[in-house]
C-alpha positions in Angstrom: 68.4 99.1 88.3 69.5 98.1 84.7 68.0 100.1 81.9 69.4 100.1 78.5 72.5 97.2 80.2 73.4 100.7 82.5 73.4 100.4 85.8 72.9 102.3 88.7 75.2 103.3 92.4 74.6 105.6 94.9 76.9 107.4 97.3 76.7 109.9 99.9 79.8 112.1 100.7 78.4 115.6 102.3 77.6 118.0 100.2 76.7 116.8 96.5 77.7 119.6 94.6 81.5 117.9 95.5 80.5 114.6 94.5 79.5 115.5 91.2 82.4 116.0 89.0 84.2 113.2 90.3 82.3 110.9 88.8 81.2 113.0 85.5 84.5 112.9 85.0 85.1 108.8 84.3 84.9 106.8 81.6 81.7 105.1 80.8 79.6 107.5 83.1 75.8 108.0 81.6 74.7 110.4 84.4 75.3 111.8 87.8 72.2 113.3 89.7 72.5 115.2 92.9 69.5 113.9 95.6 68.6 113.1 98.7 67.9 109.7 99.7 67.3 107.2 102.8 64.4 109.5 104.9 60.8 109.5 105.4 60.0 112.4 103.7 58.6 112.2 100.0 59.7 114.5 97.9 62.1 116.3 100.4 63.2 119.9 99.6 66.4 121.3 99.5 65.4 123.1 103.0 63.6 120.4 104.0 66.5 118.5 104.5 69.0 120.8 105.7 66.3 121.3 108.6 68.1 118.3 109.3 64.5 116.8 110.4 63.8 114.2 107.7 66.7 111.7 108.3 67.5 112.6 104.1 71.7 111.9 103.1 72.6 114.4 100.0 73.8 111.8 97.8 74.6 111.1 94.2 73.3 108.7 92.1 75.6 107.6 89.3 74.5 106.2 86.1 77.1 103.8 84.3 77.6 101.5 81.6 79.4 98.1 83.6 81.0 97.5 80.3 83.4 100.2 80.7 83.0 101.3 83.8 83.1 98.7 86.7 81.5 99.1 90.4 85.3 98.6 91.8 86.5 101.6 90.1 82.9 103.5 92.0 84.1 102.8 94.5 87.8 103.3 94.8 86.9 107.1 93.2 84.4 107.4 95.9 86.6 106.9 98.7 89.0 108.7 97.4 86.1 112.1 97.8 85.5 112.0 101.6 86.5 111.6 105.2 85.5 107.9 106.0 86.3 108.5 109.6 83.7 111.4 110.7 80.6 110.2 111.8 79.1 113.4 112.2 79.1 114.9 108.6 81.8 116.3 106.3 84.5 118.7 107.1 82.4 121.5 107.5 79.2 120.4 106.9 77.6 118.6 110.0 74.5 116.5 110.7 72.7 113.8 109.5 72.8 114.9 105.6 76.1 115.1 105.9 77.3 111.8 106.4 78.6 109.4 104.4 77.6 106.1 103.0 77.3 103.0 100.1 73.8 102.5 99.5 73.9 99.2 97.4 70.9 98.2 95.2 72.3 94.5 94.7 73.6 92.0 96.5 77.0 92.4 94.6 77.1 96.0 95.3 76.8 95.1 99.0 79.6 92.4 99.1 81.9 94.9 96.7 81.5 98.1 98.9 82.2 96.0 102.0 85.1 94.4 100.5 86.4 97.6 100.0 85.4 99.4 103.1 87.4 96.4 105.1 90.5 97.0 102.5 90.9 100.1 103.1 90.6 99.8 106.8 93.1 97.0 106.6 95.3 99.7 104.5 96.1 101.9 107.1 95.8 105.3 105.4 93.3 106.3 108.4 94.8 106.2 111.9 90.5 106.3 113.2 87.7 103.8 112.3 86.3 103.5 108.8 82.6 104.7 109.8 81.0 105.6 106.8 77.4 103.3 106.2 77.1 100.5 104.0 73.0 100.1 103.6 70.2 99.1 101.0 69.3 101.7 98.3 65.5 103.6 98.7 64.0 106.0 96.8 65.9 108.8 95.5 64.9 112.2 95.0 66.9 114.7 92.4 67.9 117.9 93.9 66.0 120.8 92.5 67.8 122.0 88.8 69.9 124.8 90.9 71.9 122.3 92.3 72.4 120.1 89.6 76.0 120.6 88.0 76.8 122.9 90.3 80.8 122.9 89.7 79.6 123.8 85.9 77.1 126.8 86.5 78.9 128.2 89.2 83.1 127.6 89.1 84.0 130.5 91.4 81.6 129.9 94.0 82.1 125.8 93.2 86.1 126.3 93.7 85.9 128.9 96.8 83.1 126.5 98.8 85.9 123.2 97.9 88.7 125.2 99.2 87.5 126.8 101.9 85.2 123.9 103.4 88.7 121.8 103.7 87.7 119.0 101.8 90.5 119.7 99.1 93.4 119.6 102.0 92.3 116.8 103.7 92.0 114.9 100.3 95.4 116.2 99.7 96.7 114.9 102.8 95.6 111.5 102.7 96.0 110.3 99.0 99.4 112.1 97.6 102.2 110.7 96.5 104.3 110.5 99.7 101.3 109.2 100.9 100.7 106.2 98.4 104.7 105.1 98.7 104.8 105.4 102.5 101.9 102.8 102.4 103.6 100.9 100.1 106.5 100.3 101.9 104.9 98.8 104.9 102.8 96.5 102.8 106.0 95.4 100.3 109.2 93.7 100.8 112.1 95.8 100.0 112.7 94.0 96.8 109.2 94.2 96.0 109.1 98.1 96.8 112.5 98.3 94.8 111.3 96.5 91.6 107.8 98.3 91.4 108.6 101.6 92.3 111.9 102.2 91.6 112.3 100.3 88.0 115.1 98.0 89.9 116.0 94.7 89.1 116.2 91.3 90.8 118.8 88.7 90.6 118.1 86.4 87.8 118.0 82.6 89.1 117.6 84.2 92.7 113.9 85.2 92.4 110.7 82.9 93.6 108.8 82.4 89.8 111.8 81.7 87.1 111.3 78.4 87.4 108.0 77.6 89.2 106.4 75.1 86.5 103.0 75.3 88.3 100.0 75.9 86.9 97.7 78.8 87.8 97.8 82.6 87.0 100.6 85.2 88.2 98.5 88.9 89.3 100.2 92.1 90.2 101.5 92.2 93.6 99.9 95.4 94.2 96.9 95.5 93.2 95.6 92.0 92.1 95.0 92.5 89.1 95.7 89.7 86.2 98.6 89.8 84.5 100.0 86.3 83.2 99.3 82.6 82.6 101.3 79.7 83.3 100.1 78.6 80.0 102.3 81.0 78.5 105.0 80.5 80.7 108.0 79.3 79.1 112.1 79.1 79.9 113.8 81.0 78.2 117.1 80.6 80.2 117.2 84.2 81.0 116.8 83.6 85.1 113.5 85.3 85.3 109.7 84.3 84.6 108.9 85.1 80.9 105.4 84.6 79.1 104.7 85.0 75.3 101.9 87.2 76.0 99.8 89.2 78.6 96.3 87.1 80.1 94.5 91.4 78.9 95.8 93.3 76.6 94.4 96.2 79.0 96.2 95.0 81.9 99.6 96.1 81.0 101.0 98.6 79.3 104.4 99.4 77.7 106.9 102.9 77.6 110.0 103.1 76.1 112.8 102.7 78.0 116.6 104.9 77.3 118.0 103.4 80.9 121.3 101.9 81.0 122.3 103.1 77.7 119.9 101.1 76.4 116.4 101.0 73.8 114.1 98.9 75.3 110.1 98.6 76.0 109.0 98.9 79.8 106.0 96.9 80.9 103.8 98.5 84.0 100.5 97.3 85.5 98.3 99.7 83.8 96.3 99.6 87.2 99.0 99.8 90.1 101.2 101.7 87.2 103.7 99.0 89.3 107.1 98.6 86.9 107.2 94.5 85.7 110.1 94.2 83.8 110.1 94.6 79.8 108.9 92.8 76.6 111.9 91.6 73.9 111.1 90.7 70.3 112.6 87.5 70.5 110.0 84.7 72.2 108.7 81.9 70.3 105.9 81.6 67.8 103.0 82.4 67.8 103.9 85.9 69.1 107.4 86.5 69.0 107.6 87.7 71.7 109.1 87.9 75.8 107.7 89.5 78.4 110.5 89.2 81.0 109.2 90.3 84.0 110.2 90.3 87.7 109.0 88.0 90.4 109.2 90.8 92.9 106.5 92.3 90.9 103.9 89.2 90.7 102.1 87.0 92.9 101.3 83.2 91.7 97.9 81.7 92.5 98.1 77.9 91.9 95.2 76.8 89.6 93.2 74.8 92.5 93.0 77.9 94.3 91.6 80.3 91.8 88.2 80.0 93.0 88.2 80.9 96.4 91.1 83.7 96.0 87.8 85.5 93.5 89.6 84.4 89.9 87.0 81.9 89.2 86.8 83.2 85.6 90.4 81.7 85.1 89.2 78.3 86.8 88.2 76.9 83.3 90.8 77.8 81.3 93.2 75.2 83.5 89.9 72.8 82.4 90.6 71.2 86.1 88.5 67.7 87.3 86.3 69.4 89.7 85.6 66.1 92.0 
């Protein structure tokens, strides 16, 4: 499944011609071909599977380069696609090609989709059971040319099929913006719900990290992601946690900010798009520079517990005795 370093996922959401564009549609996507996959039959036909007789899913297969494009970000954009919680098919479309499903072709792939499948149970956007399949990849079978790129050759009949088969309301439902913050809040504190989503402010001298001296990492509360390293953590006497510099340059991002009557720079997660605090031009050498951020908005993982919280590429960096 690696040709060229490109790798390959599969996904099966109802009907293809809607699974398509999502993906085409990402950053470091080589292809997306419309199929059938996991039956008996070789070389099914489009009317051989909708006979619904061959035990064929319509899936997707997604060509990607891992170097820009991980199998995380598959994933959450697949999820984000379907109705997890029908068993029977999708939205209008019922029966066995209909369904959904992960079909892995590593062992990675299988431990990542699952991971995600029990996240997003855990998440409680669904009030039903998270049923779609998590199985091996077999042999996959492109759709015949008609019905590849469907959303590009035929728009009108592309947009009135979305619309009409009730995928786009059900989507629209379940992952708005009302939606997102009402999950929010029941997974946050109210100060972490304030700082992150509302721009807000914690006490300075009153928050958990402005003086934690332990080493290990600090990751966005939301989303995980890496964000700072006690090893450039330093005290700045300003009441709050402040590093010379970001752990990835990709994992933050900064907006100017005219609040207060003031000109300053804004740091968000770039993934979460959580508020962190802001960056001043007056930290120490080498960089010059503070990145005052709020402990609402971080979580600390201690250095001896970077391995089994899945940040084992940080584990070196601390250059820790492993006895």
């Amino acid at each position: 499944m690696n040709y060229n370093g490109y790798q390959l996922a599969t996904f099966a959401g109802g009907c293809f011609w809607c699974m398509v564009k999502p993906f085409e549609e990402l950053p470091g996507i080589i292809k997306v071909e419309a199929g059938y996959t996991g039956g008996e039959l070789e070389n099914p036909t489009y009317e051989d599977v909708c006979s619904k007789k061959t035990g064929h899913f319509e899936a997707v297969q997604v060509t990607f380069d891992p170097h820009l494009l991980s199998y995380s970000q598959l994933l959450e954009t697949f999820w984000r696609q379907i109705d997890p919680t029908n068993p029977s098919g999708q939205f209008v479309d019922l029966g066995q090609a209909y369904k959904t499903a992960v079909f892995y072709h590593n062992q990675e792939q299988k431990n990542l989709a699952e991971g995600s499948k029990e996240a997003l149970e855990k998440s409680g956007r669904f009030n039903s059971p998270i049923v779609t399949e998590i199985i091996p990849a077999v042999m996959f079978y492109p759709a015949e040319e008609y019905h590849q790129g469907y959303y590009k050759k035929f728009p009108l009949r592309y947009g009135a099929y979305r619309k009409g088969s009730g995928r786009d309301a059900f989507l629209n439902n379940y992952w708005n913006n009302d939606k997102e913050k009402e999950l929010l809040k029941s997974k946050l504190t109210s100060i972490q719900f304030k700082v992150t989503q509302e721009r807000g402010t914690e006490p300075p001298f009153q928050n958990e990290y402005w003086d934690n001296d332990r080493e290990g990492i600090y990751v966005d509360v939301i989303s995980g992601e890496p964000l700072f390293s006690s090893q450039d953590k330093f005290d700045s006497g300003c009441g709050w946690p402040s590093f010379s510099k970001p752990l990835q340059t990709e994992g933050i991002k900064e907006r100017s900010d005219f609040s207060h009557s003031m000109n300053r720079t804004e740091v968000v997660s770039t993934k979460s798009e959580a508020h962190l605090g802001h960056v001043f031009d007056d930290g120490p050498k080498p960089t010059g520079l503070r990145y005052c951020i709020n402990s609402a908005a971080l979580r600390f993982i201690p250095k001896e517990e970077l391995k089994d919280a899945g940040y084992e590429d940080y584990y070196t960096s601390f250059q820790i005795d492993a006895k």
